[in-house]
N, C-alpha and C positions, 0 to 999 in steps of 0.2 A: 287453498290451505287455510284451517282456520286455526289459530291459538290455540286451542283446546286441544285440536290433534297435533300437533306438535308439543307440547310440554308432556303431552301420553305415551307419545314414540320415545321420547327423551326420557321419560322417568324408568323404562326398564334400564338395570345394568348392561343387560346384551347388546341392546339398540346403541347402547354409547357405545360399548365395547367397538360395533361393528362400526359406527361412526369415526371411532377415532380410528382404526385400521383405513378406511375409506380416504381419511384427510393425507395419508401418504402418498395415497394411487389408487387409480379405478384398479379394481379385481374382479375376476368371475365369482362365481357361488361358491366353484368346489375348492379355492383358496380361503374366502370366509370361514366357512365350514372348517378348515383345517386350522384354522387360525383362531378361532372360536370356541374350539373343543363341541364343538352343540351339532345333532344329527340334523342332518339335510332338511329334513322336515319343520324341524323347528327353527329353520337361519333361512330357510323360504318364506314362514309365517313372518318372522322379525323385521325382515326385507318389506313385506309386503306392506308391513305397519309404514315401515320409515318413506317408503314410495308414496303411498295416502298421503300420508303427512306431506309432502313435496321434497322433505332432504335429500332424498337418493334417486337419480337417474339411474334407465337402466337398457343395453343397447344387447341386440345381435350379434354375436361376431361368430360365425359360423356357426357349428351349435353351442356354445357358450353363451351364457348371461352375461355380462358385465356390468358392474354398478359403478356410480361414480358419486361424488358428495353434489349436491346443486346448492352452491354457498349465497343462492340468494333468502331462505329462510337464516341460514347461519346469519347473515347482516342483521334480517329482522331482528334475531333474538340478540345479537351486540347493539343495536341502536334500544331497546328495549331497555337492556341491562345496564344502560350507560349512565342512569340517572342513581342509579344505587352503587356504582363503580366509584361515582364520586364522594356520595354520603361516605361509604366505606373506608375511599381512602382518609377523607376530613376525620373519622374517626379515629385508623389508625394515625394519623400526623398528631393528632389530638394524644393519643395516649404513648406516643414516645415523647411528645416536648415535656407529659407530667413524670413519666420515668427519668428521665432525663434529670427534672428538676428534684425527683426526687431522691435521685444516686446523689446529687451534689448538696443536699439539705442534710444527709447521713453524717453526722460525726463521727462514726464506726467505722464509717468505710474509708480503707486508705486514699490519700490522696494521689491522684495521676502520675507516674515516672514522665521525666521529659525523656 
């Protein structure tokens, strides 16, 4: 699986769509498809995307497909994202202590009920 196909699988809306159905319970196709609103043809192609990529396993069970999520790319992309989870959060932590400071700088604004 390389980076590149995985952030392409993941940039359609449908592929997350189907992703996040997936992180409930493996499904066959013809649930996807119901659950998707998207004909057969097109939730096969999206399948096929997300399998390339490695996010989606997919099993036999009698004639049914079944897909299931394979959460070891999901990790890659959480250990990946973890270094701007943090930037993020220091930002937002950063921008409520200056609200904060600056609800109580307000002369206007009533002061606190105990």
């Amino acid at each position: 699986m390389s980076d590149a196909a995985l952030w392409t699988a993941l940039a359609d809306p449908h592929r997350r769509a189907i992703v996040a159905l997936l992180l409930e319970r493996p499904r066959p196709v013809g649930e996807i498809v119901q659950a998707c609103g998207l004909s057969q043809p097109s939730t096969s192609k999206h399948l096929k995307v997300l399998r390339e990529a490695g996010l989606v396993r997919v099993r036999q069970d009698a004639q049914r497909r079944v897909y299931a999520l394979d959460p070891a790319p999901i990790a890659e992309l959480d250990a990946w994202l973890a270094p701007y989870r943090r930037l993020w959060n220091r930002s937002l932590d950063a921008l409520g202590h200056r609200l904060d400071e600056t609800a109580s700088d307000d002369p206007e604004e009533p002061a606190p009920k105990d």
